[in-house]
C-alpha positions as CSV (number, residue, x, y, z in Angstrom):
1,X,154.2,119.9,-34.0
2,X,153.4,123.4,-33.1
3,X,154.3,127.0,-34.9
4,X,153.4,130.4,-34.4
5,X,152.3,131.4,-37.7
6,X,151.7,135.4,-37.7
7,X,151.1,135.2,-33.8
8,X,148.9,132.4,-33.8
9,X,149.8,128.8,-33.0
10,X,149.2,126.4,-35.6
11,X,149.6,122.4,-35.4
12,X,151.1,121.0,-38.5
13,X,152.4,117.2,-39.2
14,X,156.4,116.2,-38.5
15,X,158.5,116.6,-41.4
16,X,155.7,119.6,-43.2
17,X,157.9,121.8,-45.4
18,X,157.0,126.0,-45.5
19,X,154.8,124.5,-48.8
20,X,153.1,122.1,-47.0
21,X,152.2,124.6,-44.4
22,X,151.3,127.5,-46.8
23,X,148.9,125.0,-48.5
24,X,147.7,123.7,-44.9
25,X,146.5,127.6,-45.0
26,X,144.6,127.5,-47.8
27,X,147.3,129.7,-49.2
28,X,148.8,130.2,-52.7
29,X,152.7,130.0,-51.9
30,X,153.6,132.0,-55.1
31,X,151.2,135.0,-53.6
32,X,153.6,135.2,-49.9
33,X,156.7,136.3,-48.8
34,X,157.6,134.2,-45.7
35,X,159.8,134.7,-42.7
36,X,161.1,131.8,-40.3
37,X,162.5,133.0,-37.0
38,X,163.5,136.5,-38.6
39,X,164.5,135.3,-41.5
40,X,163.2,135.6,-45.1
41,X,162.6,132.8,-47.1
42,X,162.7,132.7,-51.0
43,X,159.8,131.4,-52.7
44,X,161.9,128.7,-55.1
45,X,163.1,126.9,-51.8
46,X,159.6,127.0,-50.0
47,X,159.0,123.4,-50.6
48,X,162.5,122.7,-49.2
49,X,162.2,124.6,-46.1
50,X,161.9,122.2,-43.1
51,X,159.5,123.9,-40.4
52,X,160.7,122.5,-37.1
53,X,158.4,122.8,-33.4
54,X,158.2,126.3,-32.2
55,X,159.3,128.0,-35.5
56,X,157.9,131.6,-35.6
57,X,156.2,132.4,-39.4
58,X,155.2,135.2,-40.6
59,X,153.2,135.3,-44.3
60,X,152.7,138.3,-45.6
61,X,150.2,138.8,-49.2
62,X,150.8,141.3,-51.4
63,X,147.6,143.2,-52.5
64,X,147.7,145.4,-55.4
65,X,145.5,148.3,-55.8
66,X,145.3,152.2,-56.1
């Protein structure tokens, strides 16, 4: 199936969970705040967040500095 993750499309198996695609990334889940068609999705139900064909993601890391 295909997503739009932070405007670019992204093919990912049937049945991946937010997880599964955050890993897909090469991401670390617990380092990204996520958002599935406008809404914002908690990082303890990540791995229980079906991503369906044409979902719109958006990750966004948190870099700390000063």
């Amino acid at each position: 199936m295909r997503v739009t993750v932070n405007g670019d499309p992204v093919e990912i198996h049937d049945g991946a969970t937010l997880r599964d695609l955050i890993l897909a990334l090469g991401q670390q889940p617990e380092r990204l705040v996520a958002s599935v068609n406008d809404s914002i999705v908690r990082h303890k139900v990540y791995a229980e967040t079906p991503v369906q064909d044409g979902d719109v993601i958006v990750l966004l890391a948190f870099v700390g500095g000063g």
